[in-house]
C-alpha positions in Angstrom: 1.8 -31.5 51.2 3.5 -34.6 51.3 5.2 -36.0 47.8 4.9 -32.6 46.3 6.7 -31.6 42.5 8.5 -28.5 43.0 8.9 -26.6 39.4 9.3 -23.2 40.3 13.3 -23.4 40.2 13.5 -19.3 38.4 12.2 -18.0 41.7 14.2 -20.3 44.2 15.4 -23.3 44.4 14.5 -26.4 46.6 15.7 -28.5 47.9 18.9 -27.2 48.6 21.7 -30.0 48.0 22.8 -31.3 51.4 26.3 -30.1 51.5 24.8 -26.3 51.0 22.3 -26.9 53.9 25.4 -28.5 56.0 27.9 -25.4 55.1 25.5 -23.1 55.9 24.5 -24.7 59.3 28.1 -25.0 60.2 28.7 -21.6 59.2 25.6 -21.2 61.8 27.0 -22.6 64.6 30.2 -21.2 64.4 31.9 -18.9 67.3 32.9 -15.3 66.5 36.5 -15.9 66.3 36.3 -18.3 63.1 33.9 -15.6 61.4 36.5 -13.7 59.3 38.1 -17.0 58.3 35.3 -18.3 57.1 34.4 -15.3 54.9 37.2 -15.5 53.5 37.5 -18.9 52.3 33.6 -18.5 50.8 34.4 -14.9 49.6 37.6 -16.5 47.6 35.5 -19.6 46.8 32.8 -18.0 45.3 35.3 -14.6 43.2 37.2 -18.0 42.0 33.7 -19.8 40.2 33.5 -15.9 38.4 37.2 -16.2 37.9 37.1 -12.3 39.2 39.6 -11.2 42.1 37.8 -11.1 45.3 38.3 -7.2 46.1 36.2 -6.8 43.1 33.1 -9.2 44.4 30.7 -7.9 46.8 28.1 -9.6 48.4 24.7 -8.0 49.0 21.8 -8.7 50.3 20.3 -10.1 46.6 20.4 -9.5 43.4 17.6 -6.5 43.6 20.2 -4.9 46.2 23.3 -5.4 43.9 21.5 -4.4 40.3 20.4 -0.8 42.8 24.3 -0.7 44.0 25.4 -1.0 39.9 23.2 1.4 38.1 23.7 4.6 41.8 27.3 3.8 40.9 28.2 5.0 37.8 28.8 8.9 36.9 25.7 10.0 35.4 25.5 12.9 33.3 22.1 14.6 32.0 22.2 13.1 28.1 23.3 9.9 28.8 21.4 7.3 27.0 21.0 3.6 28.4 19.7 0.6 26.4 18.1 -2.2 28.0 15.6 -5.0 27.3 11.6 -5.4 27.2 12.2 -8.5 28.9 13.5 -6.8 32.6 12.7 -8.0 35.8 11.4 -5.0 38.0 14.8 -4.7 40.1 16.4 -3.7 36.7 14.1 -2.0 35.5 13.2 0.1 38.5 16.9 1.9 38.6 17.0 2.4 35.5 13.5 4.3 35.3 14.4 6.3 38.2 17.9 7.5 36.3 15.1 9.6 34.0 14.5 12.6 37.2 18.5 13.1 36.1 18.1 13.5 32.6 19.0 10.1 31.5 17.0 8.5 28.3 16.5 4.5 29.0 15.5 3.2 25.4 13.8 -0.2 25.4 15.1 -2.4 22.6 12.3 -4.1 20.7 12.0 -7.9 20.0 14.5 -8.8 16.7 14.7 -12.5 15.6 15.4 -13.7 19.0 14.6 -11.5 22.4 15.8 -8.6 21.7 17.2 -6.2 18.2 20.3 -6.4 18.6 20.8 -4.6 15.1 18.9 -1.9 16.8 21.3 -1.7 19.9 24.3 -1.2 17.5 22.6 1.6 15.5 22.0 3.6 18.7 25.6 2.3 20.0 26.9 3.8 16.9 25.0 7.5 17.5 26.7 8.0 20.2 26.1 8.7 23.8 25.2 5.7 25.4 26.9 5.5 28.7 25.4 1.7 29.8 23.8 -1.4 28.0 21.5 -3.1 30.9 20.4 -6.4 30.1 19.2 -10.2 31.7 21.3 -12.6 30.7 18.2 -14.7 30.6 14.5 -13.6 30.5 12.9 -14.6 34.0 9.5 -15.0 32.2 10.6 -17.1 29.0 13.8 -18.4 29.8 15.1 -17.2 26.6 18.7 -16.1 26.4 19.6 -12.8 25.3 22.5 -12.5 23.1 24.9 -10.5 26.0 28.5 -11.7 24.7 27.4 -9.8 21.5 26.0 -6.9 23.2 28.9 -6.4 25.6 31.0 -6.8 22.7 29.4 -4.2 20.4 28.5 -1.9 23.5 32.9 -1.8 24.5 33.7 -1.3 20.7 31.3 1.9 21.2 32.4 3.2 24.8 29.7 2.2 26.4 30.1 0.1 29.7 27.7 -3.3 30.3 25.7 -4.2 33.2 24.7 -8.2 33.0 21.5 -9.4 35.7 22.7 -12.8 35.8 19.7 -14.0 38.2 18.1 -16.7 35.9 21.8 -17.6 34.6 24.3 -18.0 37.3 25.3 -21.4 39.0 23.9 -22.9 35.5 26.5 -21.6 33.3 30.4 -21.3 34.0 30.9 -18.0 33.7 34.3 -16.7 33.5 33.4 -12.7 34.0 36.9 -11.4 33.2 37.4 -12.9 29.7 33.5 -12.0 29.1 34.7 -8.5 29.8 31.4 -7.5 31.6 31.8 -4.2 33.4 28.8 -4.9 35.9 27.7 -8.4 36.7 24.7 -8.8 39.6 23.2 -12.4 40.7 21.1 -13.8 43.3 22.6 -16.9 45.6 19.0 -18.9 45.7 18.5 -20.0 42.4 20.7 -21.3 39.9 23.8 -21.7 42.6 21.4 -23.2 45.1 22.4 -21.0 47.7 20.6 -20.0 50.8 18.0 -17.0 50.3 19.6 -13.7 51.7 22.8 -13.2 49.3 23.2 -11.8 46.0 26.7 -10.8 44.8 27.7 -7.6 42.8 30.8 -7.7 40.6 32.4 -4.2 39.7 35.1 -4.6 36.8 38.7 -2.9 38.2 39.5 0.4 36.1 35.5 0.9 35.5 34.7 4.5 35.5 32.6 5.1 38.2 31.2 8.3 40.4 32.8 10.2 43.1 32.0 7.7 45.7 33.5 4.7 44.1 32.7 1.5 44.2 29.7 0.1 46.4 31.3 -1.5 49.4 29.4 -3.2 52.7 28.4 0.4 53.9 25.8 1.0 50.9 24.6 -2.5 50.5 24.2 -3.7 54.6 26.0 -6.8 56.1 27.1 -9.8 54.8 25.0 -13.1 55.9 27.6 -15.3 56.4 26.2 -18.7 56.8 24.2 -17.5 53.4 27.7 -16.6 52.0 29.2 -20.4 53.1 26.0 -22.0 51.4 26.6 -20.0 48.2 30.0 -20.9 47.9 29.4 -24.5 47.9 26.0 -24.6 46.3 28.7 -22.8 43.1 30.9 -25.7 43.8 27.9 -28.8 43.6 26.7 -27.1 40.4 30.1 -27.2 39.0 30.7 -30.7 39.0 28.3 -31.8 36.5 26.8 -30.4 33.3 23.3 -30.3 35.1 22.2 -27.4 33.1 21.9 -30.1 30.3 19.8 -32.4 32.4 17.4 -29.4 33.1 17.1 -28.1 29.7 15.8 -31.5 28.5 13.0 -32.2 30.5 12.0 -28.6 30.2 12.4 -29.5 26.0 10.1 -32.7 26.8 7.3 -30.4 29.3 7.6 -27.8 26.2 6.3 -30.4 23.6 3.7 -32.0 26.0 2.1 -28.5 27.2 1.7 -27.0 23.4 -0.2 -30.2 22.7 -2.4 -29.6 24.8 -5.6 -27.9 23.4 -5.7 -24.0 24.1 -2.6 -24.3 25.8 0.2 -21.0 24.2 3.7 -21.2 24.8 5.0 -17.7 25.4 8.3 -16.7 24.2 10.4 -18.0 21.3 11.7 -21.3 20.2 15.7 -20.0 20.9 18.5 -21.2 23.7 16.9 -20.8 26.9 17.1 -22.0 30.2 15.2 -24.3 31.7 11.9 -22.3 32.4 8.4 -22.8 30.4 6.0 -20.1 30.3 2.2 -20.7 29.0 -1.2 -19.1 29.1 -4.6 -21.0 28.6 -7.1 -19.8 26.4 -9.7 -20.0 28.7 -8.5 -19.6 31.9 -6.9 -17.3 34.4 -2.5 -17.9 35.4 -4.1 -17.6 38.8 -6.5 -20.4 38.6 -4.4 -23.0 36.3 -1.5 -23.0 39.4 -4.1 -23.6 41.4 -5.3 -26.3 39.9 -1.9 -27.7 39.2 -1.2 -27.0 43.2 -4.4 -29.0 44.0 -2.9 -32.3 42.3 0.9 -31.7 43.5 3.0 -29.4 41.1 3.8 -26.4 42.4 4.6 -23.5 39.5 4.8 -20.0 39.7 1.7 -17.6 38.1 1.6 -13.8 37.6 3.8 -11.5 36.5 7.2 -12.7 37.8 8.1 -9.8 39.1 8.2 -8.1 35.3 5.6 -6.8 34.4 7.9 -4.6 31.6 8.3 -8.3 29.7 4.3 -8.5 29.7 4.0 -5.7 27.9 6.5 -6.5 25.5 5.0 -10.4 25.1 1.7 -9.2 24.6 0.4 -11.0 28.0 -0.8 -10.2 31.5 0.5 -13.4 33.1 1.6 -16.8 32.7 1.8 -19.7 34.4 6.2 -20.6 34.6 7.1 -24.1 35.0 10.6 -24.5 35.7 13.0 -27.1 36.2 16.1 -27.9 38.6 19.2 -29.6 38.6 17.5 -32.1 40.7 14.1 -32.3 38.2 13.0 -36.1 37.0 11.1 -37.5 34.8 8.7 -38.4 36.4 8.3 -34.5 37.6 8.1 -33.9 33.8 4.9 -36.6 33.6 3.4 -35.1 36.6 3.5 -31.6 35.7 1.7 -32.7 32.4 -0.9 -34.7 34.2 -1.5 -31.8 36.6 -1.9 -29.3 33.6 -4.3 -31.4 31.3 -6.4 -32.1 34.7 -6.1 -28.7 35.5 -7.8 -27.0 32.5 -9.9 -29.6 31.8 
């Protein structure tokens, strides 16, 4: 489809700047003898964005593969408790539910003021034998931010250790993962750092407690793809140069206003710091058939469950339709998307 609107950012995004699609194409081409030097120079790239020491930065093959590799790692103990959010995409969520055959308790933590309680979390934090607090960084349905610098903070004052899913967050943000003091940090490379598809990237803090076989390594997680790995690292380095997150965030802010005009259009999810993803649901009609009809006229969006249908639950909703923006959104894309919407449920 020929000048098509691309607004489904949170799932991947496109197009990829040109100096991510010329790394990775080098990377590509190159002969086997320059292989180890380039991972190197991407590996050290990339651990230097997190400001973490390379030896503790593995890639993976995504962020599903890394958030597995986090949760099998640590020394479980029938007992243990682990608080998460009603807001977690399935490849969180999925590890964690499977950590109950072992004994483990997983508690949900309810909806507070913002996304999640996080007066809740520090009343079971202060009971005693939570061993992890597992939590988005950023809701892939809403876009809201969670409050994880205050969880992490509470969770080490009470022993417990943090695993962040940084998938809707990293490549917008700076994050400096040391000074945060995460313990577990997993991202994908395709979205925010406009990386190729294929990588994701586990971070394991040194000195973490972990089980008797240590720290995932290449063996549990599969080969690395290198031109994948080249593209990441300077897709990290693009969105680094510029506060594009800002850019983003606005035109979602103008869609946001435009869409809840719109008779029997609901905006799901709260009115908080987010990123810049909108979720809605019309009155009338199904996710399924107001993409469509969005499709039909240009805009392509994203309908269904995301890939959480745990957040569903907790939002009240079976679906919605996600419209999300990129560093590389207009204006013009905001106009269209509103124009395809209002045509769409007309």
């Amino acid at each position: 489809m020929s000048g098509v609107t691309y607004l489904n950012h949170a799932g991947t995004s496109w197009p990829k700047p040109a100096l991510v699609v010329a790394a990775a194409t080098r990377a590509e081409a190159a002969s086997a003898d320059v292989w180890p030097a380039l991972f190197s120079a991407a590996h050290e790239a990339i651990a230097g964005q997190l400001c973490v020491p390379t030896t503790a930065l593995l890639p993976t093959p995504g962020c599903t593969a890394a958030l597995a590799a986090a949760v099998a790692a640590l020394p479980w103990q029938a007992g243990d408790l682990v608080l998460t959010s009603g807001l977690e995409h399935h490849a969180l969520h999925g590890p964690l539910s499977r950590l109950q055959v072992r004994g483990v308790s997983v508690v949900e933590l309810e909806r507070g003021a913002g996304p999640i309680d996080v007066g809740r979390a520090e009343v079971l934090l202060g009971a005693g034998g939570v061993r992890l607090v597992a939590v988005s960084m950023a809701s892939n349905v809403t876009g809201e931010l969670l409050p994880f610098a205050a969880l992490t903070e509470r969770a080490h004052a009470h022993g417990a250790a943090v695993l962040l899913d940084g998938a809707q967050v990293a490549g917008w943000m700076p994050l400096d993962l040391t000074a945060l003091g995460v313990d577990l940090f997993a991202c994908s490379g395709h979205k925010g750092p406009q990386g190729p598809m294929g990588l994701g990237l586990l971070y394991v803090r040194p000195g973490l407690a972990l089980g008797p076989t240590g720290a995932p390594g290449y063996c549990d997680t599969g080969s690395v793809h290198l031109p994948a790995l080249c593209g990441l690292a300077a897709g990290l380095s693009w969105m680094a140069a510029a506060d594009r997150l800002a850019h983003a965030r606005a035109l979602e802010s103008r869609f946001r206003a435009g869409a809840a005009a719109l008779d029997r259009v609901q905006i799901i999810g709260g009115d908080g710091p987010r990123m810049p993803s909108c979720s809605l649901t019309v009155a009338d009609r199904t996710v399924g058939d107001v993409a469509r009809g969005m499709l039909a006229r240009g805009v392509v969006v994203c309908a269904g469950t995301h890939c959480a249908p745990r957040a569903h639950r907790t939002l009240g909703t079976q679906g919605t339709v996600r419209v999300s923006f990129g560093p590389g959104s207009t204006e013009l894309d905001v106009d269209r998307a509103l124009g395809a919407l209002a045509e769409a449920i007309r």
